[in-house]
N, C-alpha and C positions, 0 to 999 in steps of 0.2 A: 486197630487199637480203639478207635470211637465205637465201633460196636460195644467188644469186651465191656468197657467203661461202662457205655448204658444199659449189661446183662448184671456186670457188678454192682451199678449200683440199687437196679430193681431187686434185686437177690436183698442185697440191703436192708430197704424199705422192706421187704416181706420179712425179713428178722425181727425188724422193728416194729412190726406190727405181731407178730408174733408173743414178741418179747412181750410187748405192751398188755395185750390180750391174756398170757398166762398170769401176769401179774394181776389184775384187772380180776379175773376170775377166783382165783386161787390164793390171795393172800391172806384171807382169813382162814380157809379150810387144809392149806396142801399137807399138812401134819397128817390129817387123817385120810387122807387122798393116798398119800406116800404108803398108807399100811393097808388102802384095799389094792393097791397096784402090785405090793407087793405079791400081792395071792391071786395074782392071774395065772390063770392056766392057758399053758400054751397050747394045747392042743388047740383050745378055740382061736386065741391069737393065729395059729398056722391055717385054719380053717377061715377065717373073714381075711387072711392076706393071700389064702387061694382065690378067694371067691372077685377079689379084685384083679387077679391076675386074668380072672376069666374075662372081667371087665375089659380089659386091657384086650386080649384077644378078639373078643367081638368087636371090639371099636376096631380093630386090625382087616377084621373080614370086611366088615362092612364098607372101607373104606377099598377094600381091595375089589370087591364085587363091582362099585362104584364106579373104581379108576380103570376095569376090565368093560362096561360098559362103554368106556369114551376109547380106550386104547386095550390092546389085546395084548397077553402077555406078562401083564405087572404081577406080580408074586405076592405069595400072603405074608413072607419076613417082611417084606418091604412094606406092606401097608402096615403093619404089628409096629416097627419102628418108626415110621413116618408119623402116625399117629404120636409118639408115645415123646416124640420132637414136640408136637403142638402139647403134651400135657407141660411138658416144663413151661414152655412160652405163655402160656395161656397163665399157668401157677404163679406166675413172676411178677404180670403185669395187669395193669385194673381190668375189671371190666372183661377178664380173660379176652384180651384184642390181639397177643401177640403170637397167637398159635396159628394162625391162618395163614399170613403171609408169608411165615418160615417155610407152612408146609408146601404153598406154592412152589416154592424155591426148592427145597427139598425134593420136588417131582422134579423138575427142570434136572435136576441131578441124579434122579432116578432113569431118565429118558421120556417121562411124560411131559409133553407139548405143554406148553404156560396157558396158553388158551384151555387147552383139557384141564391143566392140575386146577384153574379156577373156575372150571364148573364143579368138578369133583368137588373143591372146598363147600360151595354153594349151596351142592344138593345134598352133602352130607350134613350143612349146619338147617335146612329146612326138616331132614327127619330125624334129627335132635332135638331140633323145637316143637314138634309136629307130638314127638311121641310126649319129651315133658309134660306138654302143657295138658295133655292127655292123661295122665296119670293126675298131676296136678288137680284136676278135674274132678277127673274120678275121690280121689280125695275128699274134696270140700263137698261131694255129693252123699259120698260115705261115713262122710263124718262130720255134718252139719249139725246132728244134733249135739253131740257131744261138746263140739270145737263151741259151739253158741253156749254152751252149759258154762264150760271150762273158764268162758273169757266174762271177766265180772264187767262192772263197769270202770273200775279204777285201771284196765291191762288190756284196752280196745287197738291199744295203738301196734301192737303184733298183727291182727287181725287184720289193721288196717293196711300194714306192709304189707302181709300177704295177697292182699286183693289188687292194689297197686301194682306189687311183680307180675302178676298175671295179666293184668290188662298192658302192660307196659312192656312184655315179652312180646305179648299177642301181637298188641298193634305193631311194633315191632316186622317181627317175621311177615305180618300180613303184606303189612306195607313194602316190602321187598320183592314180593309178586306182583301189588297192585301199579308200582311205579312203573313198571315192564310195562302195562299194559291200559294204563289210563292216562289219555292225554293232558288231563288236569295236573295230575301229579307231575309230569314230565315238564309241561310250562311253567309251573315253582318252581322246580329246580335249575331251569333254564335262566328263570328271574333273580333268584338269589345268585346266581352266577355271576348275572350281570351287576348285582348290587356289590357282590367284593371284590369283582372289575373294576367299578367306580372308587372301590374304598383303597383302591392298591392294595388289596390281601392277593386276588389272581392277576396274575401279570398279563398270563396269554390269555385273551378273552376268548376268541377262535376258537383255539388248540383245546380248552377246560367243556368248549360246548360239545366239540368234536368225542373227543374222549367219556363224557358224558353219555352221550347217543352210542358211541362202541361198547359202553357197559350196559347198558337199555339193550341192544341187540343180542348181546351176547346171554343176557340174564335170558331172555326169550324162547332162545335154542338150547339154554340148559332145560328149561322148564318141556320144552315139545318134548326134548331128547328123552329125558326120563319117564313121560308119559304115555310115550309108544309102547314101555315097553311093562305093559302089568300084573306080569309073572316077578321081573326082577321087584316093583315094588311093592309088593306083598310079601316076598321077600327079606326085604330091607326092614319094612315095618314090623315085620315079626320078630325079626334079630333086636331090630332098638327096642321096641316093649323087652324081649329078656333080657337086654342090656341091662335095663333100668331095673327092673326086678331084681336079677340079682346083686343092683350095688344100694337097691333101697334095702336089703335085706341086710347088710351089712351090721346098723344100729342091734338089732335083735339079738344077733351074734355076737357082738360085744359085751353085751350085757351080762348073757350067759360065760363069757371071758375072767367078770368081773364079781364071779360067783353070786349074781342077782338077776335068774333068769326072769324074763316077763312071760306070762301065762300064753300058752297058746293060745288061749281065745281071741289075745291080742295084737297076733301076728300081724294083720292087715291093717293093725291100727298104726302101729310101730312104722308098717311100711309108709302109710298116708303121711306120718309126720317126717318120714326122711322126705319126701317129696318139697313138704313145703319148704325145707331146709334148703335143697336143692335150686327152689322159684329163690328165696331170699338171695341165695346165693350169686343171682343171676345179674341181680342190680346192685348190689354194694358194691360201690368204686374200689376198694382196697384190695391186693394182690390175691387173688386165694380168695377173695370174700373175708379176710380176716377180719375178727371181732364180732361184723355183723353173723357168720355163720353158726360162730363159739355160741354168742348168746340166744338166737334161736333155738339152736341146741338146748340147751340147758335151760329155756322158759318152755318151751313145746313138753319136754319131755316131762321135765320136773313136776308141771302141773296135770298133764295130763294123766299119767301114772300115781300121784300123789297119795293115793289109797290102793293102790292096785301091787305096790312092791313089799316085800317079807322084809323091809329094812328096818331099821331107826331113824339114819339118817337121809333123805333122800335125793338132797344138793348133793350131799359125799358121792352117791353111788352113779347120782346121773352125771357127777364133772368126770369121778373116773374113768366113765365107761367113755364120755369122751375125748377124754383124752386118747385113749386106744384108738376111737374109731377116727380121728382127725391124723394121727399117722398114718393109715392103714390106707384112709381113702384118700390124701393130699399129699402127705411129707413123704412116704413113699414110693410113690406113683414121680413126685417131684425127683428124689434120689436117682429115680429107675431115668425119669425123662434126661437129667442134666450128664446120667452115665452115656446113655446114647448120642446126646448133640456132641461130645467129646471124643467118642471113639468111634461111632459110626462116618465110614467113609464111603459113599457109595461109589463101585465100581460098574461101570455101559461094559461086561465082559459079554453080553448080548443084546443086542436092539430092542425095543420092544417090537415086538413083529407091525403091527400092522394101523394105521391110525383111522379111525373111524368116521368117513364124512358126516359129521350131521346133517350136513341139507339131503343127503342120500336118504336119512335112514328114515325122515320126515313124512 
């Protein structure tokens, strides 16, 4: 019952920010929003909710490819739904923190070993971040001039977010390799231990060093495990670039949904700003990134395009089109995840065959 409560009331918070957000946006314009909505056409609507479905799918494989590296046997429905558990969790709560641990659990249910389902989590959130930040990249290299045009002096402080998620992702994921492996970082962490030992936050002093040094081991052998083998991660890395591709394509698509296509020319610029959407999105504390993602949206776009759309109005066109593309890529993806954690029951009707030593395969 204490779980449900804390699914209900993050569900909650994400309404209400939601809520907050559409209001926040939309109460000066939704009149004329209401009558470009009305004239969407669905063929493209069915076309950007295919192209997330794909989404879905590769995040499926890739997790599966992953969990077939540590244990032999796991199925591609199963990593398709396992996945699709972490979008709700992730949707619900800040900082998307609540997808990981589900999915652990979720394997344990699967018949993947807890030690295996948290390398898998590990090495799949390493070429998520690996590829992001990569695009992300490419991006700010791609459109450096533009983006320095676009932003006057009075509108630095977008510019400024963006540079901040990046270095704050980075360091980030970096740091999660380097603790593995640099003694420095490992006696911090061994120090602050001991300081919330002394503050009575840790109780077991022993038990928090022990366990510490268990996840430093363990990070280690995920890391050798997956590097042995560099047919799977080239792989892997090819699959997450078209991951990403085709859910930064998404924006483009909508657009054209909302009978205001953007010119071809500007395909790769279209993609560059869903990217940075994506980094914003990565540090706003709020479920979903709510509010902070809406309004990146709608300044990225708005300005950037600002001469380049066949409109009148261009706030109208760029809240409509997001609105479409914020169900399409969050509300339901979220629908599809909370279907799943409710009717999904996994049934052990086979073992998985065979468990993979990592000190062997080293």
């Amino acid at each position: 019952m204490a779980k449900k409560h804390k699914i209900i009331t993050k569900i909650f918070l994400l309404f209400f920010f939601t809520i907050l957000t559409l209001y926040l946006l939309f109460k000066n314009d939704y009149k004329s929003i209401l009558l470009v909505l009305k004239k969407t056409s669905p063929l493209y609507v069915i076309l950007a909710i295919c192209c997330m479905l794909f989404v879905f799918v590769m995040d499926g494989i890739i997790l599966t490819l992953i969990a077939n590296s540590f244990q032999k046997g796991y199925r591609l429905h199963q990593g398709i739904l396992n996945q699709q558990c972490n979008v709700f969790f992730n949707g619900i709560t800040p900082l998307a923190t609540g997808g990981q641990p589900f999915q652990v659990y979720l394997f344990k249910k699967q018949g993947i070993d807890i030690a295996n389902g948290i390398g898998i989590v590990f090495i799949y959130f390493i070429f998520y971040k690996f590829s992001l930040l990569s695009f992300a990249l490419f991006s700010f290299l791609y459109n450096y001039r533009k983006l320095n045009a676009m932003v006057n002096q009075t509108s630095y402080n977008l510019l400024f977010i963006l540079i901040i998620s990046f270095i704050l992702i980075a360091s980030l994921s970096v740091l999660l390799i380097l603790v593995a492996y640099l003694k420095i970082f490992q006696k911090f962490f061994h120090q602050c231990i001991r300081l919330l030992a002394r503050l009575k936050i840790i109780k077991n002093e022993p038990h928090a060093h022990q366990i510490f040094d268990e996840k430093i081991a363990s990070t280690r052998q995920n890391i050798k495990h997956i590097l042995c083998n560099w047919k799977l991660i080239l792989i892997l890395i090819c699959l997450m670039f078209l991951r990403f591709f085709i859910y930064y394509m998404i924006p483009y698509i909508c657009f054209y949904a909302i009978a205001c296509p953007i010119q071809k020319t500007y395909f790769l610029d279209s993609i560059s700003l869903s990217s940075f959407i994506s980094l914003i999105s990565g540090i706003f504390p709020s479920p979903g990134g709510t509010v902070g993602v809406e309004l990146a949206y709608t300044y990225l776009f708005k300005n950037y395009f600002v001469d380049k759309f066949i409109t009148n109005d261009i706030v109208t066109t760029v809240k409509s089109s997001l609105i479409v593309w914020r169900f399409i890529t969050f509300y339901f993806g979220l629908i599809l995840g909370a279907l799943v954690v409710l009717l999904y029951q996994p049934r052990k009707k086979y073992k998985i065959a065979k468990n993979i030593k990592i000190d062997q395969q080293i």
